[in-house]
Structures are given as C-alpha cells and as structure tokens.
N, C-alpha and C positions, 0 to 999 in steps of 0.2 A: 469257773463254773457259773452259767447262766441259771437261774430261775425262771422259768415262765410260770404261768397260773393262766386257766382256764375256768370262769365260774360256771358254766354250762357246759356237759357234752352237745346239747343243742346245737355248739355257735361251730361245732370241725367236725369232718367225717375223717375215714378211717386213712385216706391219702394224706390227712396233713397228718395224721400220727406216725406214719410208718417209719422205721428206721428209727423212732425218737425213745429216751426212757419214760415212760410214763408210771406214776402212781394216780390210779383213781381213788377219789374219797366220795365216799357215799356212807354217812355215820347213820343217820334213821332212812334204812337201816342196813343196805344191802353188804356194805365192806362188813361191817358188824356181823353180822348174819355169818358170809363165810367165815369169819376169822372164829367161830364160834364152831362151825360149823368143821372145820379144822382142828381146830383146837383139842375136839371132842372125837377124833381120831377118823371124821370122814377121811374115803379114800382119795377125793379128787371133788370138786364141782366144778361143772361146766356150765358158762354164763351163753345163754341164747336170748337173739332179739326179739324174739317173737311168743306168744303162746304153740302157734302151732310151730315151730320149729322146735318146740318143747317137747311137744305130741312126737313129731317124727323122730328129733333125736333118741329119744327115751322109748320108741318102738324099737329099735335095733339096737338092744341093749338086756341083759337078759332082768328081767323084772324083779327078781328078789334079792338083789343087792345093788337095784336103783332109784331114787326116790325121785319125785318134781317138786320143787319147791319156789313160793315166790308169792308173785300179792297182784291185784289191780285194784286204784284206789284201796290200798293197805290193809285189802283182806285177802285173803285164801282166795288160790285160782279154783273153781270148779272140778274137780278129780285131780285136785293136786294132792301129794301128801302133808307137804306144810306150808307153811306160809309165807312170812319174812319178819318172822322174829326170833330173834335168836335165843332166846328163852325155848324156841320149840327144837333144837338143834342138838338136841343133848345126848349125852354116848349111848344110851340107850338105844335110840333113835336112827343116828348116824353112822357107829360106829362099822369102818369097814364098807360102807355105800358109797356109789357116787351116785352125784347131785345133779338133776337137769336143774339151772337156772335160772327162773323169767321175773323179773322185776322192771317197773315201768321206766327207771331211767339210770340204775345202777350196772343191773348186765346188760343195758344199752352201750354202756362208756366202754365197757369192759368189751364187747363185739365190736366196738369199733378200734378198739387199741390191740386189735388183735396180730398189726402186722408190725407191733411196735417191735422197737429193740428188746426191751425189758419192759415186762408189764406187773408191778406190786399192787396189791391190797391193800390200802391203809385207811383209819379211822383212828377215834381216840384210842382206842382200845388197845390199838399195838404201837402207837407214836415213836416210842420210844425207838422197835426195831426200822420203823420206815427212817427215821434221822439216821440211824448207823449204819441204814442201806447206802443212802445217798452220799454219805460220808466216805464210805469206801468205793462207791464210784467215783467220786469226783470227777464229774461229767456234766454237761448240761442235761438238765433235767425239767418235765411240766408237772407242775401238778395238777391232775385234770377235774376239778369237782362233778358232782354227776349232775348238780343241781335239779331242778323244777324241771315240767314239763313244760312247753314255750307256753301257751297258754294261760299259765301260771307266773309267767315273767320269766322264768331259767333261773334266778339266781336264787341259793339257798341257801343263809344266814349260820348255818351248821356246820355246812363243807368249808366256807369261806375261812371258820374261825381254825377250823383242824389245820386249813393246808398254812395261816398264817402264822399257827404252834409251830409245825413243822420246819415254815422258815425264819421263826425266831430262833428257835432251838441252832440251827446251822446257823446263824450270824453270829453265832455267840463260841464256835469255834474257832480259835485265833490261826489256826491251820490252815482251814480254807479261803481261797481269793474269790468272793459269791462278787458276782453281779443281778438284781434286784429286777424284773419288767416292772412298769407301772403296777399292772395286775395286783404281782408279789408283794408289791409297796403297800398295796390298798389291804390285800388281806394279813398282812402283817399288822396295819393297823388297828384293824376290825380285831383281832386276836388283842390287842391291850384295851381295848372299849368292852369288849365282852368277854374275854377270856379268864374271870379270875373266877367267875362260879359256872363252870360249864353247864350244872345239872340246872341252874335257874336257866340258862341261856337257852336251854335244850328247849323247855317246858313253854318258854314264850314265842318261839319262832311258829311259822305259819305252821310246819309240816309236825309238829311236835304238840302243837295246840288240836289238831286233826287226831293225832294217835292219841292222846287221851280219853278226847272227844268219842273213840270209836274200842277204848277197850285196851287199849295199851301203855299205859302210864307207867308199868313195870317195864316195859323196853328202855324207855328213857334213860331211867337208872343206871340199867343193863349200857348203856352207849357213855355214856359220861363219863363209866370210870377208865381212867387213863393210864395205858397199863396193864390192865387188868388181865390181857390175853398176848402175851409177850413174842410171837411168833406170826411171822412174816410169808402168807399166800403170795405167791408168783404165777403166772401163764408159764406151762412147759407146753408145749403143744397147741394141745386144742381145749388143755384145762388148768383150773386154778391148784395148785399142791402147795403142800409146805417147801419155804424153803431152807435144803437141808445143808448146805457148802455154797459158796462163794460164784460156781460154774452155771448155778441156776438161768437162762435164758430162752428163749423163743426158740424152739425146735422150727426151723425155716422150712424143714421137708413134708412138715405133716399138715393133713390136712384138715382144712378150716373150718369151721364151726357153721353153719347156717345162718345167715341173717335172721 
C-alpha cells in the first residue's frame, strides 16, 4: 500500500484524482464543519466550488430542509445560513437538512475529488475512523490536504500535521506493507515536531492566528480534539453522508456537482 500526500488541492485538478482513494483534510475548518455537521444528524452536504453554484444548486432544492453554508475570508457568505464553524452546525440547526457547501479551499478539494474512487472526510476530529478506513482498504491511498489559497503559499501547517497523524498511526500497524512518498515522509515528520500539543499548534499557525483574530477562538478547541466526532463522511453520489457499512463508494452514474 502506497501513501501519497498532497499539501495543496492547488498543485492537481480533478483528472489526476479520478479513479484514486482520496481523504481530504481540511481541520480549520471545513472537514470539521461536516463531520459536525454530520454528526448532528445532517442529512447529506453537498460541497460546491463556487458561491453561485451554491445559489443554483440550492434553487432546485426545496428550501425548508436546505441550508448554504460556508465562509469567504472565514466569515459567513452573504444570505447564507451558516458559516464554517462547526459550533454553528448543531442538531438544532441541521438536523434532517442538506447542506449546500462553499468554502474557499475545503469544498474546492472535495469538487475536485469528486470522480475519485472513494472520497473520506477527515480531520482530527475523526482520525481515529479515517486510520481504520484506510486499514481496511488496504490500497494505495493520497491524502489530499486542502491547504491555503495559492496566494497564501498553499501549504497549511494543520492539514500537514493531521495527514502525518494519520500516517504514523498506520506505520505503527505490523500488518500493513506501507510504502512512504517523500510528501508522507515530510508530513510524518512535521506530525513529531508539532504534534504533541495539537491545540497550541492550532492557535499559532497562520490560518488559526486569522480565526482568533476575527472571532473564532472557540473553533480551535472545537478542531483539536481528536476523536471527539468518531464517524466517518464519505462522497455517495453527488454528496458527503455517513458512512454506514463497508460498500460505501462513488455512485459513477449520478450526476456531478457544478463546479
């Protein structure tokens, strides 16, 4: 079983993903968000690239059991219902809705992983089940970080250390034959330089210094505990669900999501 790592959905479009198992990680905050968002008995979210693919998906959709949710520069879209904190996502809220998607580079990854083999959610938050996902594949697998906007450099010091949890945790399985890319090497290592106080780590990287800065400091918390939300979003179709048995994959017939 191969590892790859991706620190940017920036650096591949949706051709080099097809066909592949991908887990995207996006912890502040969009995999957070769903898995919260999930958690709390949403019926389904659907990640769109765009704001106005938002608007249109969420036109033909009947309005009182769908919400928009998502951020630009990590505040609320203008007539969206929520934002992208996953503090806002709560069964009150959610429960029984589906979710139109739009976040600046989280349901980017996730539109573009959209003709993968198998497409997982993960963050700290559910670490636990993305390791026993990949476990039972045993297959090569990328883990695709959703990182920064290019602009911003692409790489984000958060995703990096989650996806190199992730592939400590599997090296440490005497069952599996892993083979390592450079990448995997590098964020494995980042994961022993940073990984032993997640919530300090959180709090000092760029995009984490931003959500404080702007109101969000209780997200953080919310993202750091590891664990905490033990259940595993997948792509069925054209949207993110629990998954609930082992058959969970890409429905190839349906149809695609709007850029």
């Amino acid at each position: 079983m191969k590892i790859d790592l991706s620190f940017s959905q920036g650096q591949l479009d949706e051709m080099q993903l097809r066909d592949k198992n991908v887990v995207v990680i996006d912890v502040l905050r969009s995999s957070t968000s769903i898995i919260a968002a999930l958690q709390n008995g949403a019926r389904e979210v659907i990640p769109v690239g765009s704001i106005e693919s938002a608007v249109k998906i969420s036109g033909s959709l009947f309005g009182d059991v769908t919400l928009r949710g998502g951020e630009r520069n990590g505040k609320m879209i203008q007539g969206f219902n929520l934002g992208n904190s996953p503090l806002e996502y709560s069964e009150a809220m959610v429960r029984g809705k589906s979710i139109i998607f739009c976040t600046t580079n989280g349901s980017v990854a996730m539109v573009k992983s959209r003709y993968a083999r198998l497409l997982a959610v993960g963050a700290f938050v559910n670490l636990s089940a993305v390791v026993d996902l990949i476990k039972s594949l045993n297959s090569d697998i990328l883990l695709l970080c959703a990182g920064r906007p290019a602009q911003a450099g692409g790489f984000s010091l958060e995703d990096a250390v989650c996806a190199g949890m992730i592939i400590q945790r599997l090296t440490q399985e005497k069952s599996l034959s892993i083979q390592l890319s450079d990448a995997s090497l590098a964020a494995q290592s980042l994961t022993k330089s940073f990984g032993r106080s997640i919530l300090k780590m959180l709090k000092n990287t760029d995009h984490g210094k931003y959500l404080i800065e702007i109101g969000f400091q209780k997200d953080i918390k919310v993202c750091a505990e590891v664990d905490s939300m033990p259940i595993l979003p997948m792509m069925i179709g054209t949207s993110i669900r629990l998954r609930k048995d082992g058959t969970a994959s890409v429905d190839k017939n349906a149809a695609t999501p709007v850029a």
